[in-house]
Backbone as ProteinMPNN parsed JSONL, in Angstrom:
{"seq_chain_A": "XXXXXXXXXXXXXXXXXXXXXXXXXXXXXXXXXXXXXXXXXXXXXXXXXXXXXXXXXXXXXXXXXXXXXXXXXXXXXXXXXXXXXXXXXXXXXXXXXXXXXXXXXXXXXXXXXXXXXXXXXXXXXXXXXXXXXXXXXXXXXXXXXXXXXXXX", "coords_chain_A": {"N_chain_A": [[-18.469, -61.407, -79.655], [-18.882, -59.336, -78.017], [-21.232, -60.481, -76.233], [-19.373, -62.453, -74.794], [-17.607, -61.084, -73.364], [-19.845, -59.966, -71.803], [-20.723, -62.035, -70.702], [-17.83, -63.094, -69.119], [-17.581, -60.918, -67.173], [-20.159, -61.258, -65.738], [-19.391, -63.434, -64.986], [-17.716, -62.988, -63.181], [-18.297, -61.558, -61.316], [-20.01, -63.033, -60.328], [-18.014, -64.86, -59.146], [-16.661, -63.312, -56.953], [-19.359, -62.805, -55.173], [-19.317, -65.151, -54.1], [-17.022, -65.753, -52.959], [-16.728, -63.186, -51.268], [-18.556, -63.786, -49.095], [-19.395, -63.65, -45.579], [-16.294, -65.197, -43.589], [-16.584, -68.415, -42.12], [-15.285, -69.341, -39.132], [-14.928, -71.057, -37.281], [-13.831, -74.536, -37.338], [-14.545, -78.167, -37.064], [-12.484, -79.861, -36.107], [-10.178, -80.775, -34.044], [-6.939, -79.62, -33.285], [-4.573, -80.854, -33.166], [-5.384, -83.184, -35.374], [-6.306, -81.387, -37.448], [-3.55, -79.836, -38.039], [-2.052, -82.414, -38.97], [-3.331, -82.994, -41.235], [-3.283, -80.79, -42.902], [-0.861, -80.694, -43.215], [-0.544, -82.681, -44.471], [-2.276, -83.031, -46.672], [-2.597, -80.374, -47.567], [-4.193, -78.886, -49.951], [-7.224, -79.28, -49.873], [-8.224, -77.73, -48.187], [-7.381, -75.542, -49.439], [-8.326, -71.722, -49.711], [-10.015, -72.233, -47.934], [-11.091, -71.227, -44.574], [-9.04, -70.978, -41.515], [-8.509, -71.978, -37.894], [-5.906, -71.761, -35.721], [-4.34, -72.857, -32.898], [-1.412, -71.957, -31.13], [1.872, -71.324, -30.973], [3.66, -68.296, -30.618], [7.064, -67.663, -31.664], [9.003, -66.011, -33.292], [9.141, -62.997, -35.499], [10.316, -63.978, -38.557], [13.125, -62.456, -40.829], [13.339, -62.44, -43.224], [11.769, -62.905, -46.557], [10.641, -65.83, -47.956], [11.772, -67.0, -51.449], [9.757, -68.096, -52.847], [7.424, -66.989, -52.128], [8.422, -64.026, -52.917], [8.457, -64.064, -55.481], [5.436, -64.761, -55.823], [4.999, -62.13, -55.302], [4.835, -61.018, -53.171], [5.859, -58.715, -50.887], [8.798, -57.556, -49.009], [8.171, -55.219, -47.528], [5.463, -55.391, -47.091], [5.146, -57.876, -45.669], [4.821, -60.118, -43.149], [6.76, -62.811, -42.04], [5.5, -65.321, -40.1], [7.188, -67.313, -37.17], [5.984, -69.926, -35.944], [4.552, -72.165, -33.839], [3.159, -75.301, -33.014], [4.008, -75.297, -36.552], [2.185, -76.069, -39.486], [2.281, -75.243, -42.255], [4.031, -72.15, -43.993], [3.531, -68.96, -42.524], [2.073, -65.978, -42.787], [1.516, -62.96, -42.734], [0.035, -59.537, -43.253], [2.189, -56.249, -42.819], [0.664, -54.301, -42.185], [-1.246, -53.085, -39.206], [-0.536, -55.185, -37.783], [0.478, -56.907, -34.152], [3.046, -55.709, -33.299], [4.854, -56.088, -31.237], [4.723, -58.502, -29.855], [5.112, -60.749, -27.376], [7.935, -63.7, -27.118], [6.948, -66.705, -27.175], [4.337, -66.648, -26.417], [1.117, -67.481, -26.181], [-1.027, -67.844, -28.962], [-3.989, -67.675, -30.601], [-4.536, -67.978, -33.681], [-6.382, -66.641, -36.866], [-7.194, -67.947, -39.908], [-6.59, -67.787, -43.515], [-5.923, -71.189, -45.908], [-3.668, -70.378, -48.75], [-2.165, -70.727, -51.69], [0.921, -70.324, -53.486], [1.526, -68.511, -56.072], [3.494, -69.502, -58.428], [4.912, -71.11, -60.966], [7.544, -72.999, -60.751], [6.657, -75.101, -58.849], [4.06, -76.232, -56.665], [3.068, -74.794, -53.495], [1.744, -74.486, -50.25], [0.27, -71.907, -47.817], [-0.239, -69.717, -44.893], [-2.166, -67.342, -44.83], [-2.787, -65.251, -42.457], [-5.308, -63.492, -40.979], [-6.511, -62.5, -38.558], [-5.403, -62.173, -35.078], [-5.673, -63.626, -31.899], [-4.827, -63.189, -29.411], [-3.42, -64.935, -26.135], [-2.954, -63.579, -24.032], [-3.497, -62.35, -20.665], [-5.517, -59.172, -19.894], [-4.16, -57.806, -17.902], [-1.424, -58.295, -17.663], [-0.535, -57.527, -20.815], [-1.2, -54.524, -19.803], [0.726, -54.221, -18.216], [-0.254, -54.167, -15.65], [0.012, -52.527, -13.537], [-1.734, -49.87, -13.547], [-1.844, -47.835, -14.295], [-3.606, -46.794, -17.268], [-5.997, -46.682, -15.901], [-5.857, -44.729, -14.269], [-5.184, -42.257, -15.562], [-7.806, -42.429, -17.021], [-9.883, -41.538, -15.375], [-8.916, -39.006, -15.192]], "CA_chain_A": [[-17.432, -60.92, -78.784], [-19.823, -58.622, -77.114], [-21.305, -61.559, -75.462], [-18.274, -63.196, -74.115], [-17.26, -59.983, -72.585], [-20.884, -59.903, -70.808], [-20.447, -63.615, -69.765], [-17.272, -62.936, -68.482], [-17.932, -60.038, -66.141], [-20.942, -62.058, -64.496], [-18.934, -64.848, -64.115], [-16.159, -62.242, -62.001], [-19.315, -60.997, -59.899], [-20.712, -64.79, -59.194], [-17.362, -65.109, -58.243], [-16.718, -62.365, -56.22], [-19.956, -62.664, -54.671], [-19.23, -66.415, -53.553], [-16.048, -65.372, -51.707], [-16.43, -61.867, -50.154], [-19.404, -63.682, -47.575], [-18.24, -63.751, -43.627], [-16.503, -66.543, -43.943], [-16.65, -69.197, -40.971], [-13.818, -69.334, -39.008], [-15.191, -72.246, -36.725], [-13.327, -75.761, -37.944], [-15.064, -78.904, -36.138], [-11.612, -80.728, -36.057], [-9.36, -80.651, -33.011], [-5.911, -78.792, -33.444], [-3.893, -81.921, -33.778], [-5.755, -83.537, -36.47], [-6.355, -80.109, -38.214], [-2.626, -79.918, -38.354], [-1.826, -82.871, -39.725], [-4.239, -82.797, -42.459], [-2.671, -79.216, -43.069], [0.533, -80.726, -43.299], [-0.327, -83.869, -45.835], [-3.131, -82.16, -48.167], [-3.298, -78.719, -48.009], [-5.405, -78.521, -51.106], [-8.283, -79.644, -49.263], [-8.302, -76.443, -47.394], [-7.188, -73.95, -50.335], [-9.3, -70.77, -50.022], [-10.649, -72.211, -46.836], [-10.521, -70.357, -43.301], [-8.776, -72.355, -40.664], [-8.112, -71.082, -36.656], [-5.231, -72.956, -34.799], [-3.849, -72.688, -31.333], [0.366, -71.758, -31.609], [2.783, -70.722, -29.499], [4.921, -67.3, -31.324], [8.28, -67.827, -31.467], [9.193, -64.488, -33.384], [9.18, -63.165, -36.843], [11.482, -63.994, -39.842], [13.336, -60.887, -41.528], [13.323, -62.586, -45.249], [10.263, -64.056, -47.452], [11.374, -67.28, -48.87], [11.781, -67.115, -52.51], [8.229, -68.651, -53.686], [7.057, -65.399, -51.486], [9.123, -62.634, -53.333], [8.293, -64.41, -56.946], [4.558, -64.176, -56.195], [4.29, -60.779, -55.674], [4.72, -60.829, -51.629], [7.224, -57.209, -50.857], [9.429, -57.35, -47.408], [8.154, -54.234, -46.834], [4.156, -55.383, -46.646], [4.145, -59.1, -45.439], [5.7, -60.434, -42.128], [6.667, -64.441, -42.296], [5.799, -65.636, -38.46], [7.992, -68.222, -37.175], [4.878, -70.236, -34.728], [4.733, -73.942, -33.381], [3.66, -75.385, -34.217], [3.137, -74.631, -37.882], [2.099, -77.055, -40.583], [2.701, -74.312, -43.043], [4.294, -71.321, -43.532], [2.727, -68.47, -42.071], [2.222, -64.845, -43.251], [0.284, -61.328, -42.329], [-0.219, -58.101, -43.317], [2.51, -55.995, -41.644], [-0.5, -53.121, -41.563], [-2.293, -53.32, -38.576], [-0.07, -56.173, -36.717], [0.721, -56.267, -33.243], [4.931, -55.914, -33.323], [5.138, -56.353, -29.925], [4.537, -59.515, -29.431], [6.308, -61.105, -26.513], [8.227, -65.197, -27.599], [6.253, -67.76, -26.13], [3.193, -66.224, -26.262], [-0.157, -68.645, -26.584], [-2.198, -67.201, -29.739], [-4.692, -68.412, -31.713], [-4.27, -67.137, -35.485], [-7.498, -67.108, -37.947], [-5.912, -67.587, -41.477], [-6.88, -68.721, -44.406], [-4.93, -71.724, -46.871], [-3.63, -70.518, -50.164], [-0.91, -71.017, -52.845], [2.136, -69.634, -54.055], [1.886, -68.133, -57.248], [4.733, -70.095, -58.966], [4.989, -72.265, -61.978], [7.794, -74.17, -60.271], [5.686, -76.136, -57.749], [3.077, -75.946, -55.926], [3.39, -74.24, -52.206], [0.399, -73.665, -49.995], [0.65, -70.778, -46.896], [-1.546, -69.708, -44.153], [-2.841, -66.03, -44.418], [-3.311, -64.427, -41.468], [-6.362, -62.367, -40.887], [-6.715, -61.657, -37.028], [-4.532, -63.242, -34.305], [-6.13, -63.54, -30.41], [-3.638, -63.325, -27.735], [-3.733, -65.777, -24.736], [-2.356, -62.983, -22.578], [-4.345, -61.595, -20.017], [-5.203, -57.633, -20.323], [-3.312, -56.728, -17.045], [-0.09, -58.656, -18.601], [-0.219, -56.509, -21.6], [-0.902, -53.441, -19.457], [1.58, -54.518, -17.253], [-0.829, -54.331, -14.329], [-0.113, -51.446, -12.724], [-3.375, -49.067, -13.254], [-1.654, -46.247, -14.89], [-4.777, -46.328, -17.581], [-7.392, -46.542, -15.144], [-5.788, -43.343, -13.154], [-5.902, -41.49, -17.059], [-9.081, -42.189, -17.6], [-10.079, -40.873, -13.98], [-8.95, -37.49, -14.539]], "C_chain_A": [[-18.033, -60.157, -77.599], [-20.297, -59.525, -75.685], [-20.606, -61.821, -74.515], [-17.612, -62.498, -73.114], [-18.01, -59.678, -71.774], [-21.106, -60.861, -69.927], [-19.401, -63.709, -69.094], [-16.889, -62.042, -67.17], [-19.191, -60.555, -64.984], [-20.505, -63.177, -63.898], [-17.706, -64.593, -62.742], [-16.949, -61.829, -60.823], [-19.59, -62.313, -59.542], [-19.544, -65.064, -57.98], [-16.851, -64.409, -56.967], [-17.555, -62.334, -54.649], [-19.909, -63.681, -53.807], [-17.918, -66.23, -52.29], [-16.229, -64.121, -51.175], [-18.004, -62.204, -48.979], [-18.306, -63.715, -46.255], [-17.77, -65.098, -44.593], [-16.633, -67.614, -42.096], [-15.816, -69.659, -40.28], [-13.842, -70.5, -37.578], [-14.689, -73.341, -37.541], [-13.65, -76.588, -36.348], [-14.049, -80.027, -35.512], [-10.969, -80.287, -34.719], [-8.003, -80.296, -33.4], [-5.255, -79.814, -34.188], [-4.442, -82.832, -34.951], [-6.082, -82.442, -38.026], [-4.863, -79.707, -38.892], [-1.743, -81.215, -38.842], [-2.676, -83.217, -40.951], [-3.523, -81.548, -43.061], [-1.225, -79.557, -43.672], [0.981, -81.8, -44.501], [-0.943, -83.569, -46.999], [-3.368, -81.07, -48.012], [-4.491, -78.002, -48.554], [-6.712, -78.767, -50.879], [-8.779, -78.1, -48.62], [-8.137, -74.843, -48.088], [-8.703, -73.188, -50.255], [-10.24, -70.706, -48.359], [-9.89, -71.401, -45.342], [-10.409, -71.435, -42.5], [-8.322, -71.525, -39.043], [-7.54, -72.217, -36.096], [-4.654, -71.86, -33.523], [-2.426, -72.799, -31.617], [0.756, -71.153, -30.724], [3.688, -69.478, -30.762], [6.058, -67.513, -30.816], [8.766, -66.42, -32.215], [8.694, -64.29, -34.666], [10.761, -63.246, -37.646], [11.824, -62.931, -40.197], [13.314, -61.426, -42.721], [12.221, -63.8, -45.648], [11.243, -64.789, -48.191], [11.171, -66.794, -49.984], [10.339, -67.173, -53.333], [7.527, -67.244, -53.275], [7.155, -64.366, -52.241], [8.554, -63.346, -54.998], [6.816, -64.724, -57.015], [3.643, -63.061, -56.137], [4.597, -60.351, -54.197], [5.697, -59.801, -51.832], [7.482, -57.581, -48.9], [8.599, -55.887, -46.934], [6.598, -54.217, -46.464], [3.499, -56.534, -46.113], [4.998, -59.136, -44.51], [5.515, -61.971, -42.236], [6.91, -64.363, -40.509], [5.952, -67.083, -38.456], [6.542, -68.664, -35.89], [4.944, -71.687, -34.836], [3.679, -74.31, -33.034], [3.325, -75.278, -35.669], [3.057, -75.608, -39.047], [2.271, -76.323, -41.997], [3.474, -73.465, -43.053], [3.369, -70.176, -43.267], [2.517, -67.146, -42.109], [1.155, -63.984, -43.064], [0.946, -60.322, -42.982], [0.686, -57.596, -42.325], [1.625, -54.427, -41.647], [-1.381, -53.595, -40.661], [-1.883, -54.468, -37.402], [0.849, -55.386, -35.595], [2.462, -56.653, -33.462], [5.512, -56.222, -32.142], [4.937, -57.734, -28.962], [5.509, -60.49, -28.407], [6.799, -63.28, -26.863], [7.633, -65.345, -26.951], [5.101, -67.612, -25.716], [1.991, -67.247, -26.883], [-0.973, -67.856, -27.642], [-2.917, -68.31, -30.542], [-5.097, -67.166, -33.242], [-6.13, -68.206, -36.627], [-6.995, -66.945, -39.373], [-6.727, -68.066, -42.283], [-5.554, -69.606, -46.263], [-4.928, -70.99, -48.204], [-2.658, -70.813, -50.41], [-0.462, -69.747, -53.3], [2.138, -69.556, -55.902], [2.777, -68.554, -58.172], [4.422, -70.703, -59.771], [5.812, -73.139, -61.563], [6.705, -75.361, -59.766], [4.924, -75.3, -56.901], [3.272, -75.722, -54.074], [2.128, -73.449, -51.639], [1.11, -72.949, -48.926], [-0.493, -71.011, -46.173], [-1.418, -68.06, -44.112], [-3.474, -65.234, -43.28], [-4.191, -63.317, -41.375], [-6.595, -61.837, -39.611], [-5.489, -62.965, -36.133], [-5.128, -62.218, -32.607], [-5.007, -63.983, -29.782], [-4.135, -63.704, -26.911], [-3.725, -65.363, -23.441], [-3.63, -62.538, -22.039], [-4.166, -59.888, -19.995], [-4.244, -57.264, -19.366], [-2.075, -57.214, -17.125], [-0.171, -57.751, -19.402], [0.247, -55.439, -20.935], [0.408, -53.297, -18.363], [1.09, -54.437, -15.598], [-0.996, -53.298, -13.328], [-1.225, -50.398, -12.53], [-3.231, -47.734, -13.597], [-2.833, -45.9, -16.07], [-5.6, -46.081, -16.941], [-7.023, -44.864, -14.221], [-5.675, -42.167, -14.583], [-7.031, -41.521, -16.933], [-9.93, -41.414, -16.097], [-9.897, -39.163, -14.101], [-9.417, -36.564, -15.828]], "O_chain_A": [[-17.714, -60.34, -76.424], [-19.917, -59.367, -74.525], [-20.971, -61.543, -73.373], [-17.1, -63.048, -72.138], [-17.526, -59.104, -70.798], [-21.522, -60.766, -68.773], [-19.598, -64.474, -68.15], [-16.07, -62.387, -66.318], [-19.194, -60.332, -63.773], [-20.857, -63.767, -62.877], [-17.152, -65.302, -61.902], [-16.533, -61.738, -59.668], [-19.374, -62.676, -58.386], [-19.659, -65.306, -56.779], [-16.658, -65.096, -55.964], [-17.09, -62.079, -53.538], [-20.367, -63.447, -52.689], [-17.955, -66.517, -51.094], [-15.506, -64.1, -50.179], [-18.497, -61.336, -48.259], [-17.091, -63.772, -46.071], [-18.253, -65.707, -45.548], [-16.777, -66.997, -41.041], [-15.353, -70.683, -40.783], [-12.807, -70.71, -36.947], [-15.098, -73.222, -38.696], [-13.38, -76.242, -35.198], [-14.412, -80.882, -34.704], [-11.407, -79.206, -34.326], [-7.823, -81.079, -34.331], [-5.228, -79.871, -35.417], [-3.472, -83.27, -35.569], [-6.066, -82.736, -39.222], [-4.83, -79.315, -40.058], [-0.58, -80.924, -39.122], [-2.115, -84.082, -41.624], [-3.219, -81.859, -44.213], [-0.593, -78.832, -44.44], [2.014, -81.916, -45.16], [-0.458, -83.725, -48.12], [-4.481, -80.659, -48.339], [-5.298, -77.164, -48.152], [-7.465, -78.433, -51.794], [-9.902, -77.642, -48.832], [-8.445, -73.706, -47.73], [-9.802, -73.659, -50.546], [-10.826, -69.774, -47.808], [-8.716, -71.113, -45.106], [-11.098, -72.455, -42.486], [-7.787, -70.421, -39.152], [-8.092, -73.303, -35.915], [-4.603, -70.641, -33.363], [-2.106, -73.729, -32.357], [0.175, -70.54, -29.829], [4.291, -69.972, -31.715], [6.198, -67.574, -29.595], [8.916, -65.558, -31.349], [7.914, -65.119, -35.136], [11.862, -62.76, -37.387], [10.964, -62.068, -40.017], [13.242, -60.512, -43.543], [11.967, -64.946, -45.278], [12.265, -64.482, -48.805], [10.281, -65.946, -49.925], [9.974, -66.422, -54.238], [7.123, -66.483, -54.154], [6.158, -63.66, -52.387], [8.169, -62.367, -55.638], [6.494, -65.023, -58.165], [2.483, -62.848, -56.492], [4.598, -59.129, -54.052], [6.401, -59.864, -52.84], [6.697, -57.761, -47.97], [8.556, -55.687, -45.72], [6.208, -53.331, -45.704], [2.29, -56.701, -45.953], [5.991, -58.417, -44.625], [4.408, -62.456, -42.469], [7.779, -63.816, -39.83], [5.375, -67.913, -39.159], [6.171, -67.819, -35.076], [5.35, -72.293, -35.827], [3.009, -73.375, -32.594], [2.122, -75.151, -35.897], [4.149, -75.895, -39.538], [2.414, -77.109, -42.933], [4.115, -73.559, -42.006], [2.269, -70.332, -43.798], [2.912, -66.797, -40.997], [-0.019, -64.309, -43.238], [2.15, -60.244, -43.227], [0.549, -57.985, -41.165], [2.121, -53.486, -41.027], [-2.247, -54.399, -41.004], [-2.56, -54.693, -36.399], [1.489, -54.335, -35.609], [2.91, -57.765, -33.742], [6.676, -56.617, -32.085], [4.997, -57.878, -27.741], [6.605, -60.885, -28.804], [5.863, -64.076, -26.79], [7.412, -64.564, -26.026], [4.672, -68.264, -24.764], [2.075, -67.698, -28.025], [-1.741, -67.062, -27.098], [-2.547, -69.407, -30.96], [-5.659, -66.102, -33.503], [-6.597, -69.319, -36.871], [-6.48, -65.931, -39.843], [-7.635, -68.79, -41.874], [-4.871, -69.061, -47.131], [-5.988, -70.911, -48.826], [-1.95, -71.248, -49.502], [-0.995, -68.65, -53.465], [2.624, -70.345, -56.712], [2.875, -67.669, -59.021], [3.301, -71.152, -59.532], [5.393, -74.285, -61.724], [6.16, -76.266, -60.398], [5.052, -74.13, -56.539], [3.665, -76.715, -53.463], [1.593, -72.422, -52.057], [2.328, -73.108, -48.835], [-1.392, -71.834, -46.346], [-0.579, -67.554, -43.366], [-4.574, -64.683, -43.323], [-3.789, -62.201, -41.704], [-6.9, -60.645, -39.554], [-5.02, -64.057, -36.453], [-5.087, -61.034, -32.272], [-4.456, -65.083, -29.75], [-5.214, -63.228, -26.558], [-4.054, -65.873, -22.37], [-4.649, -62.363, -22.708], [-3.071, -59.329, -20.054], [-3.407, -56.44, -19.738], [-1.313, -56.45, -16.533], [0.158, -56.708, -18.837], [1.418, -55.068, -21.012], [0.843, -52.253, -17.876], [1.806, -54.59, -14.608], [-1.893, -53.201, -12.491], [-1.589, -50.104, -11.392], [-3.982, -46.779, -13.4], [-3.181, -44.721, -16.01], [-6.224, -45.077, -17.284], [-7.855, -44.12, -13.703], [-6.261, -41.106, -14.372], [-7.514, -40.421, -16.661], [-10.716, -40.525, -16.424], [-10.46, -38.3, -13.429], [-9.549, -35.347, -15.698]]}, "name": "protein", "num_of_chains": 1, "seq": "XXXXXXXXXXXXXXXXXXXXXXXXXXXXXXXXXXXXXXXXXXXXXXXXXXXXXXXXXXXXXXXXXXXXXXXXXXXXXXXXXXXXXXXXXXXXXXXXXXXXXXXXXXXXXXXXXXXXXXXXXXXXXXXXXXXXXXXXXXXXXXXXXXXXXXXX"}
């Protein structure tokens, strides 16, 4: 028993150790073929990191069902509505930007997993960083009110 309990703890570090490298968030595919692959096998991609090009359309106010039954809480995931999306699409709402204006060009680094469920099987895309298309003096709105802060 001893054993099995020592073989099982190295087998939680191998694993451990196999997923917490960088991971590589370069994919050699082109958007449109990336997304339909995304959209017919998923499972090809479980666990893997994937970066697409999307337009934000806004966020959702309610996690689908498969969401709330594997553990996801309204009050710590945001479901983003983006185009286009071969999945559905979910972040961390610690640390996201809320301000995001519709129609905005981002590119989202995510990675595929699955929905916790015994029904059926349901993969997602995990959001880990998301690059905005905007330019900085859009955000800032252009005017130069930081630059006359930092001046004085």
């Amino acid at each position: 028993m001893r054993n099995l309990f020592l073989i099982l703890i190295l087998a939680c570090t191998v694993w451990n150790t196999a997923f917490a490298a960088e991971p590589s968030l370069k994919i050699d595919k082109n958007d449109e073929s990336l997304l339909q692959e995304l959209r017919l096998s998923p499972e090809k991609y479980l666990l893997k990191y994937v970066s697409l090009k999307v337009k934000f359309i806004a966020f959702k106010t309610n996690l689908p069902r498969e969401a709330v039954a594997s553990g996801m809480k309204h009050d710590t995931y945001l479901w983003l509505n983006v185009h286009p999306a071969p999945l559905d699409v979910f972040m961390l709402k610690k640390g996201a930007d809320l301000e995001m204006k519709r129609g905005t060009e981002v590119t989202i680094y995510c990675r595929v997993m699955k929905f916790n469920t015994t029904r059926n099987v349901r993969y997602y895309l995990l959001v880990e960083r998301i690059d905005s298309e905007e330019k900085p003096d859009e955000k800032a709105g252009g005017d130069g009110k930081d630059a006359k802060k930092a001046g004085n």
